[in-house]
Structure formats: structure tokens, C-alpha cells
C-alpha positions as CSV (number, residue, x, y, z in Angstrom):
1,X,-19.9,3.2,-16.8
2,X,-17.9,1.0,-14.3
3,X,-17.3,-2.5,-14.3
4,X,-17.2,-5.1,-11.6
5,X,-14.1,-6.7,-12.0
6,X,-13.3,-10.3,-10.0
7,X,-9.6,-10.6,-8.8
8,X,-8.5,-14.0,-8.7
9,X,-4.6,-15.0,-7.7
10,X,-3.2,-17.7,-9.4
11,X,-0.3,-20.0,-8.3
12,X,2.1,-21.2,-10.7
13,X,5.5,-22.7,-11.5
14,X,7.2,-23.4,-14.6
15,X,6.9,-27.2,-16.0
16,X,11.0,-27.7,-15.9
17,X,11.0,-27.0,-11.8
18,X,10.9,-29.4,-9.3
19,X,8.0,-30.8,-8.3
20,X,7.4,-30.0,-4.5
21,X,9.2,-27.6,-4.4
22,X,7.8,-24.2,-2.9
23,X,10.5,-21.8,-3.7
24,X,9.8,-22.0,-7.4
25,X,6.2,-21.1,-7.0
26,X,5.0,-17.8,-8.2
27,X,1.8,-15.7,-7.6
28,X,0.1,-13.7,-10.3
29,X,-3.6,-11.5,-10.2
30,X,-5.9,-12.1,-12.8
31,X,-8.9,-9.6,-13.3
32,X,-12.0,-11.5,-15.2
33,X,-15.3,-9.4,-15.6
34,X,-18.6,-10.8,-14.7
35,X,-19.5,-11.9,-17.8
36,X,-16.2,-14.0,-18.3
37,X,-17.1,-15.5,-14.5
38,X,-20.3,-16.2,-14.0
39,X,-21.2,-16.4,-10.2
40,X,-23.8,-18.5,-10.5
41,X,-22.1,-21.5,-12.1
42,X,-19.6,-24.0,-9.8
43,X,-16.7,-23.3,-8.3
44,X,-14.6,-25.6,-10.4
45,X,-16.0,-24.1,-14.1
46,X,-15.3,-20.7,-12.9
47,X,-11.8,-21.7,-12.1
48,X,-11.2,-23.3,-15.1
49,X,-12.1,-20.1,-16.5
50,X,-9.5,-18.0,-14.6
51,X,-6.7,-21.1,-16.0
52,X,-8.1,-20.9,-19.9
53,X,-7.7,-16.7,-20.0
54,X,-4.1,-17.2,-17.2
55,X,-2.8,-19.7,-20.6
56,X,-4.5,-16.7,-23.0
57,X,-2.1,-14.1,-21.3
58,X,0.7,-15.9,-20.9
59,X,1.1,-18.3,-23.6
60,X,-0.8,-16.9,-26.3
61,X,-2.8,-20.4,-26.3
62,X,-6.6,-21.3,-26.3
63,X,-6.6,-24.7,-24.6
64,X,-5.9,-25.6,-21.2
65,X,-3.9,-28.8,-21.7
66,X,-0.6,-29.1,-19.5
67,X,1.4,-31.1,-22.0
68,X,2.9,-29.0,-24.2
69,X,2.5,-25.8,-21.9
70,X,5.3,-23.6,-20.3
71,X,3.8,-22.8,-16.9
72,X,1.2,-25.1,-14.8
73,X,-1.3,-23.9,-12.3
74,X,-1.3,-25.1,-8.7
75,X,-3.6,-23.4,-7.0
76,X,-6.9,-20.8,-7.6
77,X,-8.6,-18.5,-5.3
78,X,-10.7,-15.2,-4.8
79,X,-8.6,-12.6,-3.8
């Protein structure tokens, strides 16, 4: 049995660093499965997706809000 697995790279920086500021961005691969993606919904709900399980990993949390959060997202796309 082998599953389909979507790559998605994620941009992020820590909440302390400057804003602006390109040498504190960092790139990280996330690996969703089809049924955590669904390709035939929008682009945006699919990303917000990749962010919700991106928080999950990181930062052990279930919402998505940046207020209290470590790291914040800049930038989604299909690798």
C-alpha cells in the first residue's frame, strides 16, 4: 500500500525577529496526505491546512492564532 504524499515548503521566522528582515527566514517541508489536503477544495483552505498541522509539529498547539505563537508563517507553496 503506498500513499500519495503532498510536499509543501513552508516559510517561517520566529515572532522576536525583525520584521523585514530576510536573513532570519527559515524554510521547512511539510508532508500532508491526501486526505489531510483535499485537492479539490481552494487554494487558501488547503494552506491553512499545511499552517494548522506546521503549529501541530512545532508547537504542540491546535489553533492557528499568531498571538501567543513562537514562529509565524510567511509564505506556502507546492514543492
Amino acid at each position: 500500500m503506498s500513499r500519495n504524499l503532498i510536499v509543501y515548503k513552508v516559510d517561517y521566522r520566529k515572532q522576536s525577529d525583525p520584521y523585514g528582515d530576510d536573513r532570519f527566514i527559515k524554510t521547512t517541508r511539510i508532508k500532508m496526505t491526501p486526505d489531510e489536503v483535499n485537492q479539490t477544495d481552494g487554494y487558501w483552505l488547503n494552506h491553512h491546512n499545511v499552517q494548522k498541522k506546521f503549529f501541530k509539529i512545532y508547537e504542540n498547539l491546535e489553533n492557528t492564532t499568531y498571538s501567543g505563537n513562537k514562529y509565524r508563517i510567511t509564505r506556502v507553496r507546492k514543492a
